[in-house]
Backbone as CSV, one residue per row, in Angstrom:
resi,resn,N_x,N_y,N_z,CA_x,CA_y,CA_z,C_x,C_y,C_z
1,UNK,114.057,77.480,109.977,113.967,78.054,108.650,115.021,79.152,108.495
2,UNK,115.824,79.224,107.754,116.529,79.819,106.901,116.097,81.369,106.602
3,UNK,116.648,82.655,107.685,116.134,83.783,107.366,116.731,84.054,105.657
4,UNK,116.010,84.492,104.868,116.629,84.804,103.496,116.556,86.850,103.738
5,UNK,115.044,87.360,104.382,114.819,88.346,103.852,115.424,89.594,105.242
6,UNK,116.657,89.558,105.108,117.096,90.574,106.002,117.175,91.806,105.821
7,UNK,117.371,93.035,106.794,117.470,93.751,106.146,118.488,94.156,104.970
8,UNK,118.554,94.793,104.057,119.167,95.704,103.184,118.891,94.898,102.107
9,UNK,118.147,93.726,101.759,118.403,92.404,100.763,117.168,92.770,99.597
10,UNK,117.836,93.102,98.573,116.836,93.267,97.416,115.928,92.055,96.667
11,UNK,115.041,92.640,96.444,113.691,91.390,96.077,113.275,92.052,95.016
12,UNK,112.011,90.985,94.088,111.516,91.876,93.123,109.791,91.609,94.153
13,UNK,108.919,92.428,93.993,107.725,91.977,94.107,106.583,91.642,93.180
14,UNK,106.033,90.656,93.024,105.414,89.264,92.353,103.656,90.106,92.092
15,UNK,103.078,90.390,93.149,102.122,90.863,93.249,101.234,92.016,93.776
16,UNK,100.501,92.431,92.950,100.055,93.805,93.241,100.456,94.906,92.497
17,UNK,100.207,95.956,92.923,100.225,97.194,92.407,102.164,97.504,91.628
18,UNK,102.532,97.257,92.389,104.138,97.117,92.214,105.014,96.053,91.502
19,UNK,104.094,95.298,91.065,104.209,93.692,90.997,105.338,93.905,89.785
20,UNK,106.753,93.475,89.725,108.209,93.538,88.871,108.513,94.865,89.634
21,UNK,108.721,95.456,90.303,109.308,96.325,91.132,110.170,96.075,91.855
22,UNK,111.828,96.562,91.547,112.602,96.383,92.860,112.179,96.813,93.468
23,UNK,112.735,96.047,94.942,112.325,96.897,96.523,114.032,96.439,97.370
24,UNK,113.809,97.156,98.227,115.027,96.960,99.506,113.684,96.410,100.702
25,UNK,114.258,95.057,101.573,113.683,94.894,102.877,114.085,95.953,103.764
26,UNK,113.244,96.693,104.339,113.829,97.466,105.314,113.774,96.846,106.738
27,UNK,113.174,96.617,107.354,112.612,95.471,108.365,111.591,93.877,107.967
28,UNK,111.828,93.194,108.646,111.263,91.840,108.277,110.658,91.544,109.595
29,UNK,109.583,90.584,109.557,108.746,90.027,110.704,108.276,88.615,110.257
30,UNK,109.266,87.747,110.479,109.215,86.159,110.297,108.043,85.503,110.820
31,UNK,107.701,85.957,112.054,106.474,85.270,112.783,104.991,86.077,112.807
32,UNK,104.974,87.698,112.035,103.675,87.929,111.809,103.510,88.778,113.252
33,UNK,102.196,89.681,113.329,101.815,90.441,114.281,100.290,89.838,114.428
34,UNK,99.931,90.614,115.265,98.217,90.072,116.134,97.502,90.584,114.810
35,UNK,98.188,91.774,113.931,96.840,92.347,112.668,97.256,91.422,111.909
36,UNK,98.398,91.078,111.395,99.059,90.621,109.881,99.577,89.302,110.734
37,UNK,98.698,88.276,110.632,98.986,87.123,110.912,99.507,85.831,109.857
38,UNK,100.597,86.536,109.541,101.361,85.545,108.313,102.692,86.876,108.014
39,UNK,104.159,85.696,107.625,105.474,86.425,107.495,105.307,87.414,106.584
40,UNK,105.981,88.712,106.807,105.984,90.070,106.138,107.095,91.080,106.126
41,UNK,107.164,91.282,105.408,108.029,92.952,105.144,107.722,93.819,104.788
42,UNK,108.649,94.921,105.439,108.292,96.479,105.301,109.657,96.729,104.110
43,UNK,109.237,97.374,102.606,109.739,97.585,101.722,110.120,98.572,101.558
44,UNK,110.766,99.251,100.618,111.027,100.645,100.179,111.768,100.371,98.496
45,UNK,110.553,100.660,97.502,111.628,100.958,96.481,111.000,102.068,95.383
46,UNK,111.214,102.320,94.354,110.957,103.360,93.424,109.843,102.893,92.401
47,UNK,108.683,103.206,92.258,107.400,103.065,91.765,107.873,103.925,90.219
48,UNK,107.808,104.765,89.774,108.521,105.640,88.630,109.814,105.841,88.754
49,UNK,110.512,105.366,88.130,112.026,105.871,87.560,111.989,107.303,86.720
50,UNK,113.499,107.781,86.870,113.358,108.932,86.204,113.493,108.663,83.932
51,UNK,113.217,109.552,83.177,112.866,109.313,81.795,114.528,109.424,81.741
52,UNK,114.702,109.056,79.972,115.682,109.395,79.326,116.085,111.114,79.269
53,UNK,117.013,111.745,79.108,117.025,113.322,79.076,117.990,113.139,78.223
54,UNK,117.998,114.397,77.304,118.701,114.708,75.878,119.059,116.070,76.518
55,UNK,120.630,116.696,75.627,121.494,117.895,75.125,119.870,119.221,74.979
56,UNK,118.945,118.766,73.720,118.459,119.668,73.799,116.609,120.241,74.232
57,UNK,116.798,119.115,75.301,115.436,119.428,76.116,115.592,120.636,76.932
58,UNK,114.770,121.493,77.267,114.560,122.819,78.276,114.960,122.187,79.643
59,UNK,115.391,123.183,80.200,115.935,122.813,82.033,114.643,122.508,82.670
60,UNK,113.429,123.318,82.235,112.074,122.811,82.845,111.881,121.267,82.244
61,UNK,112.087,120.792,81.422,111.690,119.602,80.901,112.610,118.309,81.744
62,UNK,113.685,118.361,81.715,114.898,117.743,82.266,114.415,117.745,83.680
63,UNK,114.458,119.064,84.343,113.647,118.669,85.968,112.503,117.894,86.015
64,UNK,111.362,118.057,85.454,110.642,116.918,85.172,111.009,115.569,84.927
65,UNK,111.705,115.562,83.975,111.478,114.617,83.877,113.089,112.781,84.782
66,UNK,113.425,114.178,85.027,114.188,113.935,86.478,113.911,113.658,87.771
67,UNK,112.137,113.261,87.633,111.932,112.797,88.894,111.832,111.367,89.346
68,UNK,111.430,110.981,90.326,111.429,109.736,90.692,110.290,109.486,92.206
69,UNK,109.208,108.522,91.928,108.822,108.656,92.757,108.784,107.366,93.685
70,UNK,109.164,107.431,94.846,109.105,106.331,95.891,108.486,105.878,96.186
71,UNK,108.010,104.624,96.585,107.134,104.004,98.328,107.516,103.213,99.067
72,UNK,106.691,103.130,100.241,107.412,102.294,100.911,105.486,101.371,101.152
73,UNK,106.101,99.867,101.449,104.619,99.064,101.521,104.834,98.050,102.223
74,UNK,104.462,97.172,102.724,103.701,95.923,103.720,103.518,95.030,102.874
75,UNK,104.601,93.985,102.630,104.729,92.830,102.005,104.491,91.265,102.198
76,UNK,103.999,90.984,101.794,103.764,89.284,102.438,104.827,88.616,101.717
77,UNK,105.567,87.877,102.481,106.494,86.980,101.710,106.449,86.142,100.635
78,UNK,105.420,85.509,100.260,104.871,84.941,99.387,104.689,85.956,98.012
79,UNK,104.667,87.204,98.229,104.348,87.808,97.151,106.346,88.626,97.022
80,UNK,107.104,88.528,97.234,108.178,88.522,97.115,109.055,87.539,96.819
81,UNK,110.123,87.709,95.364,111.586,87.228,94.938,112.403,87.351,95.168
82,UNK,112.947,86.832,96.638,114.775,87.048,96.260,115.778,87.390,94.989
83,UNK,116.045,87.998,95.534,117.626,88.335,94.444,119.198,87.907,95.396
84,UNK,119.998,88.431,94.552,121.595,87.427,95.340,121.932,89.165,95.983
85,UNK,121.628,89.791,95.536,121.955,91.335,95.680,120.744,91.649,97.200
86,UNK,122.490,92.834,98.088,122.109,93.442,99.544,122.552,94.906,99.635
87,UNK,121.976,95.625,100.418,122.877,97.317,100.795,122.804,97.247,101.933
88,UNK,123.867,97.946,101.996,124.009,98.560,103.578,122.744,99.095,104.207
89,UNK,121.994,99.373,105.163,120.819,100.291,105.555,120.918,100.619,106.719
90,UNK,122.508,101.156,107.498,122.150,101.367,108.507,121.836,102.968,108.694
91,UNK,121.800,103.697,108.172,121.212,104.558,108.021,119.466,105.022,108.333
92,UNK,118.983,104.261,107.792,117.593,104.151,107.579,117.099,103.185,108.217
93,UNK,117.571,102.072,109.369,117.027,101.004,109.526,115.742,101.641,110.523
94,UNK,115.857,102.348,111.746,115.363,102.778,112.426,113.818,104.002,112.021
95,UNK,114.214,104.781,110.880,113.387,105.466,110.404,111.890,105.210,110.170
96,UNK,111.867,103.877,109.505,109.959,103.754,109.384,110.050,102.276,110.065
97,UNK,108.781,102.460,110.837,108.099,101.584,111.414,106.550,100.800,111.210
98,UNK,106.330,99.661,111.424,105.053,99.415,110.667,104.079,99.926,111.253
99,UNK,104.268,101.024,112.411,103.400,101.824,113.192,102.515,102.957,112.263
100,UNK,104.047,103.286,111.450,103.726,104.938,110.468,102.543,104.258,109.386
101,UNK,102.274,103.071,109.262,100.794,103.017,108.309,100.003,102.964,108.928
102,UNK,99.304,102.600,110.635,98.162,103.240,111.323,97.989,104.454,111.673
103,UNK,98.924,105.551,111.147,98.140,106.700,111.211,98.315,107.511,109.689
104,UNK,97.399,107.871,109.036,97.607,107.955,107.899,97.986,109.281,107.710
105,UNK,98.053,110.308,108.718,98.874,111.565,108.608,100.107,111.905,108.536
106,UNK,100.941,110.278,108.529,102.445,110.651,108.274,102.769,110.328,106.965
């Protein structure tokens, strides 16, 4: 089989909470673990985008509304769309592991 979901390779996700959400694959697991017994990925993309900002909104308003908020989640392949679009991630490849969701203090 044909790896499609490597890292840096953008998807939309289909289902759930996020469901039309870009994401980036950050790591992929083709053959599944002893908990998650079926193919999966570890995601990362932006849940809220930041608003439109205008000339004459307040600097408090503009920081607001200048935010953006992230996640990162545990994907089943099936509930993920390829796209033709990839990034670089070597930066970040190493950073989260599917370890950091069994302890919920990180």
């Amino acid at each position: 089989m044909v790896k499609i979901y490597k890292p840096g390779k953008v998807a939309i996700v289909l289902n759930g909470r996020q469901a039309g959400k870009k994401v980036v694959v950050i790591k992929q697991l083709d053959e599944g673990t002893k908990d998650r017994q079926y193919p999966y990925a570890l995601v990362a993309g932006i849940e809220r985008y930041p608003l439109k900002v205008t000339r004459k909104m307040s600097d408090k308003k503009i920081k607001r509304r200048s935010r953006l908020k992230p996640f990162i989640k545990v994907v089943n392949y099936s509930h993920l769309f390829p796209t033709r679009y990839a990034l670089e991630l070597e930066g970040i490849k190493g950073l989260v592991t599917t370890d950091t969701f069994k302890d919920p203090t990180q």
